[in-house]
N, C-alpha and C positions, 0 to 999 in steps of 0.2 A: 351555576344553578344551585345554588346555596340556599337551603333552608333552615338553616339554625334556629334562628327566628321563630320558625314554626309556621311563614307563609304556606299557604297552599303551590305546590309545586304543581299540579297538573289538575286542572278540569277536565270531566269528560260531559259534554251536551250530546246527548240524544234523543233526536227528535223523533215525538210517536204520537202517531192515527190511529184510533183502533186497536192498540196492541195486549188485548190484556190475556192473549195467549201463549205474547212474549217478553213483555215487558221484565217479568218477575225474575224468570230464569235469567234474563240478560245483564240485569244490575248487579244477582247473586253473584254470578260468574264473575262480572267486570269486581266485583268488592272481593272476590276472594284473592283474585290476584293481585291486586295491588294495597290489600291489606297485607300482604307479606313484603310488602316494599319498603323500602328509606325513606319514603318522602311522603307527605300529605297531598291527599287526592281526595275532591269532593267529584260526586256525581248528579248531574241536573238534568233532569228531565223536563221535556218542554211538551208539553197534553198541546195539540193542535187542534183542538173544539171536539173531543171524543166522546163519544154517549156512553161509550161499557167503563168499565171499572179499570182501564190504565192507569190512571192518577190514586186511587187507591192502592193498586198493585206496586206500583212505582216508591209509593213512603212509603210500602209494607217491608220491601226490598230494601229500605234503605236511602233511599236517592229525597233531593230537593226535587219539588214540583213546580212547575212556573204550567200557569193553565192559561190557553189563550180561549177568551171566550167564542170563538170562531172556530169552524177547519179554513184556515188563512192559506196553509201548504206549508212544504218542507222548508222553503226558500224562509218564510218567514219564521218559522221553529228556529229553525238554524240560527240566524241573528240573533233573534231572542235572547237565545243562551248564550251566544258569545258576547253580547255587550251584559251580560248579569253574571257570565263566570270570571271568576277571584283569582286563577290560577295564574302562575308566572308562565305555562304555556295550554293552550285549548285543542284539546280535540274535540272532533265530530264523528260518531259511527252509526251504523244503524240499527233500529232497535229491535233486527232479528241478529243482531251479533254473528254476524257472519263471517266475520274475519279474526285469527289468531290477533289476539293483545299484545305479545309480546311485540309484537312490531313498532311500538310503541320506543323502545330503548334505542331503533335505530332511527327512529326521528329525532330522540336526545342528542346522537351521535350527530347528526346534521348539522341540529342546533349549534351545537359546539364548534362547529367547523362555518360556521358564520350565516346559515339558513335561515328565512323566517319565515317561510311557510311549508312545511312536510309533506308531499300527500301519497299517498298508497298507491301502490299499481300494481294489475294482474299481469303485465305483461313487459317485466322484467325478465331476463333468465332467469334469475332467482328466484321468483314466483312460482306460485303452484294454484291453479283454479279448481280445483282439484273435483267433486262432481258436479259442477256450477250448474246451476237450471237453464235450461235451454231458453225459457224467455228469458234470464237476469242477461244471460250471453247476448242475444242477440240486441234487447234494449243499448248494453254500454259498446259493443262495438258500433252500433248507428249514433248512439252520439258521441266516441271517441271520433271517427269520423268526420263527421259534421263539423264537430265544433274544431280540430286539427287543420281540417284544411280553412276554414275561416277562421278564427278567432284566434287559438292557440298552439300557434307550429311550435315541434318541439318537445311537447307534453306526450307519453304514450298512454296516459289514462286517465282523465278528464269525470271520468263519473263514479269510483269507485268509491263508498262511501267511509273512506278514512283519510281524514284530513286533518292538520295539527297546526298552530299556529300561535306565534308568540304573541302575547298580551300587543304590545304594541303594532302588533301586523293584523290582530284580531280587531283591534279598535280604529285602527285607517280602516281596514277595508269594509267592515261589517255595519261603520256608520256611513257608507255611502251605497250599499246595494240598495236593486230598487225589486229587485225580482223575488216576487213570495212564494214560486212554485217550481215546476219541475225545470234545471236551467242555471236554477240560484249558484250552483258550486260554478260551472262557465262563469258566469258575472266576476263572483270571486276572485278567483286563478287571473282574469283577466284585468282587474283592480288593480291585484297584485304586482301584474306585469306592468300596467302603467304607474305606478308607485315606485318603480325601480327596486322593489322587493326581491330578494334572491328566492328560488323556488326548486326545490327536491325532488326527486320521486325515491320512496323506497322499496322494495319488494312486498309483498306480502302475502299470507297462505288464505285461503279458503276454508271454512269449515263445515263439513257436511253435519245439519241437525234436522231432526224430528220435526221441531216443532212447527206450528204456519208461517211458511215465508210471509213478508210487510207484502202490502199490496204495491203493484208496481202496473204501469198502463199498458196498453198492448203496443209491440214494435212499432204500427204503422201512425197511430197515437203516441208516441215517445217522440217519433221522428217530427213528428208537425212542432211538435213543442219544442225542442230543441233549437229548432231552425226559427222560431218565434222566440226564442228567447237571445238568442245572435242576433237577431235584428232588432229586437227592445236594446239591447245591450249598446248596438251598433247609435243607436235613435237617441241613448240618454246619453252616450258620448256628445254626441255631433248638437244635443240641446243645454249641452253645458251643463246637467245633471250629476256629474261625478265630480263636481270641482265643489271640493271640502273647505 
């Protein structure tokens, strides 16, 4: 993972709705720590058709803007930025920062050991959810669930919003989803698997903050979608949709 050069070692894309409550803080935080890093890291933010001031909050912070003129959904932020970030690996996290960065280093650790797709999980031993919101809980164990026993046996956390993935594992998969909204990480993962891509989970912590959690749907509304996005998934397979 050699940057003499002066390649950019690591993108971070995160995708934001509406965030200009946390947009600011989020980018601060993500640049302070990995300005004190070895390696070069840009940060891209992907505006998902927002009317408030996130995309000004976003350059104000620091970060690239990529502005969709739509709210298209996460599924489709997410692409965005992974087929427009430069970095030799891509993460994705969400743009209430919710989870410790350092976690980060032990996806390097993956990497290294022959990985090429990382993703975060609350439900490692190592983990810590530590005061997680009672809807963020119950949203990811209905679609941990869901998508577990359909889609992705194997995985113990399927929607936690830290995901990392090598340039070449970001450009298979990111140029064949098809799903632009709540689901799109399922499609992913499940890309991945049929790609013969190797796939991680690493620990990661929780952080309790202030400021407005991202908008997130109601469990019974999460659950519809999920289980519609397994079966789009299931539909673009079976219609010859993911053959690149």
């Amino acid at each position: 993972m050699s940057d003499a050069n002066g390649d950019i070692r690591l993108s971070i894309i995160i995708p934001a709705y509406m965030e200009e409550l946390n947009i600011f803080s989020t980018v601060k935080s993500l640049r302070e720590y990995f300005d004190a890093q070895p390696y070069p890291t840009e940060f891209i933010v992907v505006d998902d058709g927002s009317t408030d001031r996130t995309s000004e909050l976003a350059r104000d912070a620091g970060a690239t803007v990529i502005r969709l003129v739509s709210n298209r959904g996460k599924g489709a932020a997410v692409r965005t930025g992974m087929l427009a970030g430069l970095g030799e690996y891509l993460l994705t996290t969400d743009a209430d920062y919710p989870y410790e960065i350092d976690a980060i280093e032990r996806c390097f650790d993956e990497f290294r050991n022959g990985a090429d797709v990382v993703i975060g999980s609350r439900n490692l031993s190592e983990s810590d959810r530590g005061r997680e919101r009672t809807k963020r809980k119950v949203i990811s164990r209905i679609g941990n669930v869901i998508s577990r026993l359909l889609i992705l046996p194997g995985i113990s956390d399927t929607q936690a919003g830290f995901k990392c993935f090598s340039k070449p594992a970001a450009n298979k998969i990111f140029s064949l989803t098809r799903v632009d909204g709540w689901g799109f990480d399922i499609e992913a993962l499940y890309l991945a698997g049929m790609l013969g891509l190797k796939i991680r989970e690493v620990p990661i912590h929780l952080i309790h903050r202030t400021i407005q959690p991202s908008r997130i749907k109601s469990p019974m509304r999460t659950a519809i979608a999920v289980f519609l996005s397994i079966f789009r998934v299931h539909w673009n397979r079976l219609s010859g949709k993911y053959q690149g």
